[in-house]
RODO-2510 file (C-alpha; in nm, 4 decimals, decimal comma):
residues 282
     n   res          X          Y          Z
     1     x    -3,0228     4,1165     4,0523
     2     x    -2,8386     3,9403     4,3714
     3     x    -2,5115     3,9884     4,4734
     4     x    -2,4346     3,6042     4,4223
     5     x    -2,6290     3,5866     4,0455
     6     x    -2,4319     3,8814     3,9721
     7     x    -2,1069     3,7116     4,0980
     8     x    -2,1646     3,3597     3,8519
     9     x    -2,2877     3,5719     3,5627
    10     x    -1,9089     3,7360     3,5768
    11     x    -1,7820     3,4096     3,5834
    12     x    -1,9233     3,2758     3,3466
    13     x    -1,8829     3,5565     3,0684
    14     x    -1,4760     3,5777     3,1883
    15     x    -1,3991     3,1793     3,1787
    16     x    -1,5982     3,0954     2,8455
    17     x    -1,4000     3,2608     2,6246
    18     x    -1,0992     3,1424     2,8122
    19     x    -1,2043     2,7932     2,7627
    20     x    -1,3117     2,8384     2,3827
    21     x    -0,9933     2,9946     2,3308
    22     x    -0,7850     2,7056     2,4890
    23     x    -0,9925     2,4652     2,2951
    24     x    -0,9551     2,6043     1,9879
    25     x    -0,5419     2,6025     2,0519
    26     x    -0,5322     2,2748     2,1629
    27     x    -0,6896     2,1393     1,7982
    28     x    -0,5043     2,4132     1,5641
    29     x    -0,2258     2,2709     1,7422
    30     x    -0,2885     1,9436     1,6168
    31     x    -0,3775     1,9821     1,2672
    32     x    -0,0844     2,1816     1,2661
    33     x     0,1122     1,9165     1,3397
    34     x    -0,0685     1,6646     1,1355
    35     x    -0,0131     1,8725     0,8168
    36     x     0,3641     1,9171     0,9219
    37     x     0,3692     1,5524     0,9000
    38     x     0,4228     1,4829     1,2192
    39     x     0,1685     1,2372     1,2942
    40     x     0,2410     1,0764     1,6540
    41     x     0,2371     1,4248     1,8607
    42     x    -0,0860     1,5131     1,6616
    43     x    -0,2330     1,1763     1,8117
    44     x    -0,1172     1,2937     2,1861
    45     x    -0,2321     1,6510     2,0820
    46     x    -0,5607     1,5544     1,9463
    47     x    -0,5906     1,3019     2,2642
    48     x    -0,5363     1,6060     2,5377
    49     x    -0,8203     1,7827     2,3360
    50     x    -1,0491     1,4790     2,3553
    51     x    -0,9362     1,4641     2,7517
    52     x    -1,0341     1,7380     2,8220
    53     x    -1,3362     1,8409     2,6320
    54     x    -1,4793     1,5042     2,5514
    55     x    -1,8226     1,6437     2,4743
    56     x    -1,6920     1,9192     2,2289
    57     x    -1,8404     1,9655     1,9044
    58     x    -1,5083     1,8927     1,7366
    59     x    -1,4797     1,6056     1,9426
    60     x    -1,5726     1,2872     1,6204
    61     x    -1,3572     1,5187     1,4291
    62     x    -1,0276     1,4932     1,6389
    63     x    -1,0955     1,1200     1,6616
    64     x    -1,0815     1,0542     1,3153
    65     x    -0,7632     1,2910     1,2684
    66     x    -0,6246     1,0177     1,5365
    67     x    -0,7196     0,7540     1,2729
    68     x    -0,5671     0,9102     0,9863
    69     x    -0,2333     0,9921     1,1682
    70     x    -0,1993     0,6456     1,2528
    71     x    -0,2876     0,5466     0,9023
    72     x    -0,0732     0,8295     0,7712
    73     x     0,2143     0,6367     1,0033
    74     x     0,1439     0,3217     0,8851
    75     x     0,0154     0,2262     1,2342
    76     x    -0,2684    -0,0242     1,0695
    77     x    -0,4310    -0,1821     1,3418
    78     x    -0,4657     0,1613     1,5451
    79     x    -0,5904     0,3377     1,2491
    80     x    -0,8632     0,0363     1,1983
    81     x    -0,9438     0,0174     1,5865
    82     x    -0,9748     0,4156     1,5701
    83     x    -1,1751     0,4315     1,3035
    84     x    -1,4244     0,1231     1,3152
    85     x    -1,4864     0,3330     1,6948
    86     x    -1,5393     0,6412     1,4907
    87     x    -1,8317     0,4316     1,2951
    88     x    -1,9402     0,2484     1,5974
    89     x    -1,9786     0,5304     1,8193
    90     x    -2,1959     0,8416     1,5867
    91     x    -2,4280     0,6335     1,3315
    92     x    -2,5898     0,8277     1,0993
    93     x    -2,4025     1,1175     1,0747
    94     x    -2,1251     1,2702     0,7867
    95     x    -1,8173     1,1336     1,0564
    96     x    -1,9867     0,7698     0,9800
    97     x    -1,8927     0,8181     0,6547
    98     x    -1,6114     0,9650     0,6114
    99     x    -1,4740     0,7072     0,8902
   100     x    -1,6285     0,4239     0,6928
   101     x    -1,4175     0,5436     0,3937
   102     x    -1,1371     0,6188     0,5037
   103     x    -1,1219     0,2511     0,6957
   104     x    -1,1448     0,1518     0,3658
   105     x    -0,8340     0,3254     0,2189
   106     x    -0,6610     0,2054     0,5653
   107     x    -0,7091    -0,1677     0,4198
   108     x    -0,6248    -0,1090     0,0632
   109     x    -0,2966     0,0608     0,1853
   110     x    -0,1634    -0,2163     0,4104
   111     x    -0,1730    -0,4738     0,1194
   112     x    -0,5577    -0,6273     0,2993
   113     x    -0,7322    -0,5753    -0,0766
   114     x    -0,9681    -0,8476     0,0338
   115     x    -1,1249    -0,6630     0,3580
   116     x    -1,0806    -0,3344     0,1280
   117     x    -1,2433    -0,4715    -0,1037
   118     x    -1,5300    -0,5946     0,1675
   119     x    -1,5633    -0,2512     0,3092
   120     x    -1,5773    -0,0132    -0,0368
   121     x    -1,9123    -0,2414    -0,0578
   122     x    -2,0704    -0,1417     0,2450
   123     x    -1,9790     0,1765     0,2484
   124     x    -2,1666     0,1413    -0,1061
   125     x    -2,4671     0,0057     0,0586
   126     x    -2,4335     0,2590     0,3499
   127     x    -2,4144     0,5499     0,1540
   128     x    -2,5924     0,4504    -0,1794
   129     x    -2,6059     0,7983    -0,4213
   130     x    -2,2786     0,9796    -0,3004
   131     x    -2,0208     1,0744    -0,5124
   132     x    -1,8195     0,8148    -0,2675
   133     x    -2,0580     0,5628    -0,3443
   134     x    -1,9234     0,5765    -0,7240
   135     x    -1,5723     0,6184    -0,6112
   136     x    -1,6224     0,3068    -0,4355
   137     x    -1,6767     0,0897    -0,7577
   138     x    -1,3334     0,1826    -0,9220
   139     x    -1,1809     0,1177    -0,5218
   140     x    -1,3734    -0,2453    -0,5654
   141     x    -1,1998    -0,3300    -0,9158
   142     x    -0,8377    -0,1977    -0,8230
   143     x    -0,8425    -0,4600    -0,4705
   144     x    -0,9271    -0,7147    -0,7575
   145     x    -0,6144    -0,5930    -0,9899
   146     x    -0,3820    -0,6145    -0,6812
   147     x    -0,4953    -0,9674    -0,6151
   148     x    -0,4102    -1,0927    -0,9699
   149     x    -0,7991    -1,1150    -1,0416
   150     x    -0,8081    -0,9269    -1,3716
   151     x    -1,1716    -1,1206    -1,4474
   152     x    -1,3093    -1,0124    -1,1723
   153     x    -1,1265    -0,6953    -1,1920
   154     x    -1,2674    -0,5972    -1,5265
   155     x    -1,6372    -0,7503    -1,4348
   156     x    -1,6372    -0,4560    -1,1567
   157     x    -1,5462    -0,1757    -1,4315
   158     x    -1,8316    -0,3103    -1,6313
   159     x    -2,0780    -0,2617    -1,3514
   160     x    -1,9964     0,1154    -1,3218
   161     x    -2,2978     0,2756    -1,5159
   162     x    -2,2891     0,5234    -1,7934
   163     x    -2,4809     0,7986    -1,5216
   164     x    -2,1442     0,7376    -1,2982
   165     x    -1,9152     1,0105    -1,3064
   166     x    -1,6497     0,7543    -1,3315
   167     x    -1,7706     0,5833    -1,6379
   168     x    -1,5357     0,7551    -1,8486
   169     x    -1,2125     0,6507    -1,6300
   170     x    -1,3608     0,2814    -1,6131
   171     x    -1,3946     0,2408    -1,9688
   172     x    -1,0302     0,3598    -2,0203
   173     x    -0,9260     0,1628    -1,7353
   174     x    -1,0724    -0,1210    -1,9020
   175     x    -0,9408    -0,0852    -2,2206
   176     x    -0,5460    -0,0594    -2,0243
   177     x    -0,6008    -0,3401    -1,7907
   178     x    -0,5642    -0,5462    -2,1911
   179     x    -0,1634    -0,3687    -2,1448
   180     x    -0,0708    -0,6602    -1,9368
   181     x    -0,1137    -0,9149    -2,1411
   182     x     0,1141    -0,7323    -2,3599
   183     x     0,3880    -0,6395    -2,1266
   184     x     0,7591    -0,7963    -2,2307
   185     x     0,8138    -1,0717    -2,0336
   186     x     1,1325    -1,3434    -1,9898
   187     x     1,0586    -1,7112    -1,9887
   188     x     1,1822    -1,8363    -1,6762
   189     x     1,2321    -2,1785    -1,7498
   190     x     1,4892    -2,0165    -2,0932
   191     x     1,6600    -1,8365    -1,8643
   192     x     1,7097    -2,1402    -1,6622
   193     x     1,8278    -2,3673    -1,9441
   194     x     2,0268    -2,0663    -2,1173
   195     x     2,2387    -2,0522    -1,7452
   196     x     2,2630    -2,3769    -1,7320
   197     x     2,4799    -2,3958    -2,0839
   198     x     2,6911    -2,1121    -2,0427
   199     x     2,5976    -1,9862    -1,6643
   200     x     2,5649    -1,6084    -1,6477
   201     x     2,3703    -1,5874    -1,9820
   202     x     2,0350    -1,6473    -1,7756
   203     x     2,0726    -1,3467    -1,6171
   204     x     2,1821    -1,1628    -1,8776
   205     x     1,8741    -1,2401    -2,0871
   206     x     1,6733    -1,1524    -1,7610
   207     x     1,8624    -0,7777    -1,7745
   208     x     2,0132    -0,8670    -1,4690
   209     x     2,3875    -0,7781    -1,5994
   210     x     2,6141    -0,7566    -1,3097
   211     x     2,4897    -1,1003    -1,1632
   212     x     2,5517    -1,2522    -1,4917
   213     x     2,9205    -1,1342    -1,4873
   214     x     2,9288    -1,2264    -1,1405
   215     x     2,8074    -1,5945    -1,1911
   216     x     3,0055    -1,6607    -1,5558
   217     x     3,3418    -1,5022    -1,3578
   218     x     3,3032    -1,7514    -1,0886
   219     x     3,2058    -2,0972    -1,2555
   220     x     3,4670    -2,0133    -1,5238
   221     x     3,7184    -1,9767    -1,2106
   222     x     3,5957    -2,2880    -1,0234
   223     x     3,5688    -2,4712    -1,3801
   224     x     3,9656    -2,3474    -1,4546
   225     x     4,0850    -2,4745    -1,1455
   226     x     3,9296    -2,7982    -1,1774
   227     x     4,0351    -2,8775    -1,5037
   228     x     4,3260    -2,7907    -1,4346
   229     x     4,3804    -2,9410    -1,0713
   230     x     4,2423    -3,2981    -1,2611
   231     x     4,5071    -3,2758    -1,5335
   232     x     4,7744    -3,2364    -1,2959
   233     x     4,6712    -3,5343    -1,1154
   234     x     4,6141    -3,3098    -0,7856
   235     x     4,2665    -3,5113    -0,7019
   236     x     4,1993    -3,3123    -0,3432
   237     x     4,1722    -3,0205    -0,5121
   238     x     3,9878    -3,1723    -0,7975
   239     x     3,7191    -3,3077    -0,5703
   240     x     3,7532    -2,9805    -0,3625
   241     x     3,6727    -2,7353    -0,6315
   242     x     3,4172    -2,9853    -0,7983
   243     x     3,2173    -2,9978    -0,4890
   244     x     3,1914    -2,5831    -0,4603
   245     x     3,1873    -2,5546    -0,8549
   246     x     2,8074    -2,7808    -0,8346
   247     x     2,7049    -2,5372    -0,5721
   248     x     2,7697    -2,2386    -0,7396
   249     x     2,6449    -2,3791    -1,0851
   250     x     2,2657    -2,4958    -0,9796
   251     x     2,2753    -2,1585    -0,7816
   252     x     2,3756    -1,9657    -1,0660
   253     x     2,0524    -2,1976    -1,2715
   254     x     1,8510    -2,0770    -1,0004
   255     x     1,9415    -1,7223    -0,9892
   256     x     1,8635    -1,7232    -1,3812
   257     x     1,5413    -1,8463    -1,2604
   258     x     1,4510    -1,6103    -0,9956
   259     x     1,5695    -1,3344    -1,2291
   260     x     1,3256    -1,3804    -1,5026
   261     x     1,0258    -1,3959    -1,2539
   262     x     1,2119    -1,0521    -1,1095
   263     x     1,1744    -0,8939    -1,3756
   264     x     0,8230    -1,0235    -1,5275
   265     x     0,7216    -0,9205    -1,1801
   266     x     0,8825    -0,5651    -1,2058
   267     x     0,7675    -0,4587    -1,5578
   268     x     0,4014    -0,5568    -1,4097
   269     x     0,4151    -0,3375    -1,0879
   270     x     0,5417    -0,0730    -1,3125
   271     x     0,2907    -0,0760    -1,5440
   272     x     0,0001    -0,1007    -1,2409
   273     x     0,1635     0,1820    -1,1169
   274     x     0,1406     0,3956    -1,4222
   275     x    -0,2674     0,2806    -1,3995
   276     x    -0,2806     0,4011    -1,0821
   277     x    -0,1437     0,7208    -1,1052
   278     x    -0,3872     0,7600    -1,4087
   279     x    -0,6924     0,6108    -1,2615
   280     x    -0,7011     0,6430    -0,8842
   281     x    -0,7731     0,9725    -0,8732
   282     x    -0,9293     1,0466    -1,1983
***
């Protein structure tokens, strides 16, 4: 052997390992910061790694660690640029799918159940078989249950056959979603007209106590002082506190309002909540 071939075999067998080491720093780095939670110097951590070794092995994998720490950050748009790349970019191979997933749970967690919705089904069609696949199906019916659309909601759990390892959860889920229509609710417009007698009483109905103490205190004072201010012949004031006094009385109707729907609305998040923590993971 040459003196030169000599020379670059040394080289090469004292900067590999070097370089292998240094790359394998650079992404332990990372995920250690990702798992610590802290999710933007992952992203530049995981970005010096793709900088400078752009064609290693690792390489899809630190990109769609970029993609989760932005979802994980509630960065939506970056997560769903990153990710739809991810797909894009290495067709055909496990980082298209587990890109095409999680761009999935990107949209269901920033409130888009429609386009969450859209992409559980292609990543059914994509990936037809796969334990995701089936996972997919109960992802479909609970972007339907956010929307309101309990029909369509419970015509998804139907479609999840009895060879699905989530048939069991979707039957139960099925039976539950029939909880809502259950569910105590307050009749806005009673709370309305039940304010609008003896203001406060609205609110108390809707179990919203310290507003109902609030608005009987105040359109008893205003009512007092108005009364009183008439029978004393003081007519300013009358006028005055009569003017404030209708103010504070429709507001205190429409408080009673907005306080039934309050809490309708809160016993049903709670409840969805409870079926989520049951079902989304089952």
């Amino acid at each position: 052997m040459d003196f030169p071939a000599l020379i670059c075999l040394l080289l090469f067998f004292t900067s590999s390992p070097s370089n292998y080491s240094e790359e394998k720093q650079l992404l332990s780095f990372a995920d250690h910061l990702f798992n610590e939670g802290d999710y933007y110097r992952a992203i530049t951590e995981y970005e010096r790694f793709l900088f400078n070794f752009p064609e290693n092995i690792d390489a899809p994998r630190a990109r769609i660690k970029i993609g989760l720490a932005y979802q994980r950050g509630q960065k939506w748009r970056q997560a769903e640029e990153e990710l739809d790349a991810v797909i894009r970019d290495y067709k055909g191979s496990p980082y298209e799918r587990q890109a095409a997933w999680e761009l999935g749970e990107t949209y269901y967690k920033s409130g888009q159940f429609p386009r969450a919705a859209s992409q559980y089904k292609i990543f059914q069609e994509s990936f037809p078989g796969e334990s995701f696949a089936y996972k997919a199906q109960m992802r479909i019916s609970w972007c339907s249950v956010r929307t309101g659309d309990y029909k369509t909601a419970r015509k998804e759990l139907g479609l999840v056959e009895s060879s699905s390892p989530y048939y069991e959860p979707a039957q139960g889920f099925l039976k539950d979603l029939a909880g809502l229509d259950t569910l105590n609710r307050k009749s806005p417009a009673l709370s309305g007209a039940m304010s609008a007698v003896i203001p406060g009483t609205g609110q108390f109905y809707a179990g919203r106590y310290m507003d109902g103490m609030a608005a009987l205190i105040i359109n008893a004072a205003f009512i007092y002082g108005a009364v009183e201010a008439y029978n004393k012949k003081i007519y300013g004031a009358f006028g005055i506190l009569l003017f404030f006094e209708t103010g504070w009385y429709g507001g205190n109707i429409f408080s009673a309002i907005t306080s039934a729907h309050k809490y309708n609305r809160v016993q049903k998040e709670n409840y969805l909540n409870t079926l989520e923590k049951k079902y989304w993971e089952p």
